[in-house]
N, C-alpha and C positions, 0 to 999 in steps of 0.2 A: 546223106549216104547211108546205105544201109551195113553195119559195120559186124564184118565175120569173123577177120582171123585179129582186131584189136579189139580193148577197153577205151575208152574215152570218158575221163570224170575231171571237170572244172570244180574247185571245191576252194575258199580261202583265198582267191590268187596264184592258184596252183593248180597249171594244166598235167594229169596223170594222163600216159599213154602206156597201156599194158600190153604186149604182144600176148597172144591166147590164142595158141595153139599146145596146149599143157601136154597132150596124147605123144604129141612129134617134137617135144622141148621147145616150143615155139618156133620150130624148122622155118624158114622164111621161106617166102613163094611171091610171085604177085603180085598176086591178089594182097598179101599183107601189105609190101611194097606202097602200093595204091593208096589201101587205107592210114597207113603210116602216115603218109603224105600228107595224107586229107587233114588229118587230124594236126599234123604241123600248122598249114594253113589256116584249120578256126585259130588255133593256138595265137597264132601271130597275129593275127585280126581283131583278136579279145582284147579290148583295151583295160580288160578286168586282171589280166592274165600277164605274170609277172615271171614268173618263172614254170620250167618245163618239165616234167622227171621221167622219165622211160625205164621200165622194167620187164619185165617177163610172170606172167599166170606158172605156178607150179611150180618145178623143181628147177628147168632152165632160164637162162639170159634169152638167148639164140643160141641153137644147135649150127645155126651157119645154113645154106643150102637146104630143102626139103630134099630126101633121098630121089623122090619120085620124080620128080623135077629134073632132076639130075640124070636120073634114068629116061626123061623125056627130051632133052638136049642129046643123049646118044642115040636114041631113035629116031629123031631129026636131023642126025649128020651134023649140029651143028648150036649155036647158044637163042636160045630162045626167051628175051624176057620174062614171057609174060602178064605184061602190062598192056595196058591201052595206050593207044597212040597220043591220046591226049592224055596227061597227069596234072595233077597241082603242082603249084609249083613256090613253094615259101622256099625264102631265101634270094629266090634268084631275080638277079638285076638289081644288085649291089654291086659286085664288082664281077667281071665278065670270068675272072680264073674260079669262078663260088658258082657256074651256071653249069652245074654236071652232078650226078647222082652222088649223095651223101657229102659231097664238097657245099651242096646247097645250104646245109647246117651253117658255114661261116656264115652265110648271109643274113640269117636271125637275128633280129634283135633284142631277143631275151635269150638269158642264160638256159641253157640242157645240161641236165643230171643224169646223168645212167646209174641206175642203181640194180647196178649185177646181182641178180638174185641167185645165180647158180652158172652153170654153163656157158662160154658164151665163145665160139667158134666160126673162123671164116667172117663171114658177114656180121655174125654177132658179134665179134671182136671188132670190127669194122665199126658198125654204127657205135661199139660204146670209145670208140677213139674219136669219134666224131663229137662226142657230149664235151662238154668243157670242163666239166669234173665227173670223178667217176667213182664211186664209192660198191664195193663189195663186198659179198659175205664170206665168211670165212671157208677156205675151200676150194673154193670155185674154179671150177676148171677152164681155162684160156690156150685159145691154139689158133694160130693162123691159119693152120689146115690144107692151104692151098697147095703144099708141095706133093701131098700122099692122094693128087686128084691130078695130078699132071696141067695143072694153072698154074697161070702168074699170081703174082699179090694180086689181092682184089682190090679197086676201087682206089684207088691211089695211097694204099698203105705203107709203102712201101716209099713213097712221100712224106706219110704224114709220123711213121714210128720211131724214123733216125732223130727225126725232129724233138719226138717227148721224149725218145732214152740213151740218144747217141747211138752214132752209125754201130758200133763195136757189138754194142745191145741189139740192137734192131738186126742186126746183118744175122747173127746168130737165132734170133727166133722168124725174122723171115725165112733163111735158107733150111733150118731144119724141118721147119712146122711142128715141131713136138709139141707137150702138153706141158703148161705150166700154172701153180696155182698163183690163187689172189694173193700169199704170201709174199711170191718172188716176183709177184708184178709190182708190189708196194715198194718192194726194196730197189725194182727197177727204176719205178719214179712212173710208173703206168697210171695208178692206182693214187687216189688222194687219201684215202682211208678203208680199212679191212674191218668189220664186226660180225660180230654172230650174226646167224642168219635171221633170228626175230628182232634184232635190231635194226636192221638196216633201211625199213624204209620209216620206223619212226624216228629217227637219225637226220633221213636225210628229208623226210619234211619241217623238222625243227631246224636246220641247215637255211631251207631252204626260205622258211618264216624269219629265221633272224637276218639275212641276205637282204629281203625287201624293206626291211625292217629300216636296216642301220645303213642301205646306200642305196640314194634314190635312181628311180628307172631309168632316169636320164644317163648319170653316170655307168649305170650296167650297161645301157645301148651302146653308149659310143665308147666304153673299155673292150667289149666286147668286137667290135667294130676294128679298131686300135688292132686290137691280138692278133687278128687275122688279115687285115691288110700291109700289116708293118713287117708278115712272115715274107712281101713279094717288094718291100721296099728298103732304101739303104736307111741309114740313121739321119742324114739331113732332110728325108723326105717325109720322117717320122715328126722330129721336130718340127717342122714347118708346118705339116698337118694339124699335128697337137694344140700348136699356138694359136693356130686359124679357131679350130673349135674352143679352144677355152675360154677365147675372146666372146664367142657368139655363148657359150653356156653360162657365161656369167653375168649375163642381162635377163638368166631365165629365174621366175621364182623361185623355185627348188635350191639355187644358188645360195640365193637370200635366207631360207628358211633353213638351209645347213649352219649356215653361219652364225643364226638366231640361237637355234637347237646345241651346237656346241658352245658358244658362250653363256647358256643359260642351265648345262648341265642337264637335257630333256632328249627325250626322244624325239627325230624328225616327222613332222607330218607332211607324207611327198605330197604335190598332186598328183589328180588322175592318170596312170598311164598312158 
């Protein structure tokens, strides 16, 4: 695919997807939408590829919405994706509630980094709640946005924010849409970590080298797996899951070789993803 409004660079074990549109804060459209996708899919396919990091070209995260866009939905009477009828589709067909836009992210089975570079509103705010961790620079401006546009929460945020900060928290930056920084996200519990803004993505590639490093791909698949299916199940259905797979992961090499590695005071050497 020939790729306009993202970066795409495999490098170390580490799939980067940059949004670039630096001119519009990296405004989402689309057409980015599309490429986003795409780039999930090699992502997940790579068996090189270990972990994920999504950032923003320039000053912003996501600005949320492209203006134009927006102004093309009211001269349409009505919401217009944007997208092609057919999409990529990573993630989906793990479990049927993860088969809908930006919910698709549960279905991954490697970890997503959001490394908020700056702004990140509406949909930007969106896809970096979709990441599993989310690390920002200092500053950074965060707003759900969708009340001063006469929408609902986008994309099932409104789902997914009581969950990371408590209803009390969420109800309050859902119904307002105000702006809030990377400070008071942290303190919310939004945010895994806040640093200056030249530190943040060599942070969160050293994060993300010691991650593959010290717990092998196996166990990130299916922790990762775990978190997001156990949000739609009770605790006996969690346990009973658990035991089933511990039982099948500890006939797996990697098993053997953590066990080697911690008794022998070394660092692990996974296999191949």
């Amino acid at each position: 695919m020939e790729l306009k409004t993202v970066l795409f660079d495999v490098r170390d074990g580490i799939a980067t997807i940059t949004l670039n549109r630096p001119a519009r804060l990296n405004a989402w459209t689309g057409r980015m939408h599309h490429e986003y996708r795409w780039c999930l899919e090699q992502s997940e396919e790579d068996r090189d590829v270990g972990i994920i990091v999504v950032t923003g070209s320039g000053r912003g995260f996501c600005a949320g919405a492209d203006t134009r866009a927006l102004e093309g939905h009211v001269a349409k009477g009505g919401y217009d994706p944007g997208t092609p009828d057919v999409m990529p589709s990573p993630g989906f067909g793990t479990e049927v509630e993860f088969d809908a836009d930006f919910a698709y992210h549960f279905g991954l089975s490697k970890p997503v980094i959001a490394a908020v570079n700056g702004a990140a509103a509406g949909v930007g705010l969106v896809l970096a709640c979709y990441a599993d961790l989310r690390f920002a620079a200092q500053g950074a401006k965060l707003t759900t946005a969708h009340g001063k546009l006469n929408l609902p929460a986008e994309y099932g945020l409104s789902w997914l924010l009581p969950r990371m900060v408590g209803l009390t928290r969420a109800n309050e930056l859902l119904l307002s849409s105000r702006v809030f920084l990377a400070e008071e996200a942290l303190e919310l519990g939004l945010l895994n970590r806040v640093l200056p803004a030249e530190e943040l993505l060599p942070f969160t590639y050293r994060y993300a080298h010691d991650l593959m490093e010290s717990v092998s791909p196996g166990a990130l698949r299916e922790t990762k797996r775990q978190i997001y299916r156990d949000l739609h199940r009770n605790v006996a259905e969690s346990v009973r899951a658990s035991e089933s797979r511990l039982d099948e992961m500890m006939r797996e090499a990697d098993f053997a070789e953590g066990v080697a590695a911690f008794a022998e005071k070394r660092k692990p050497k996974w296999t191949c993803r």
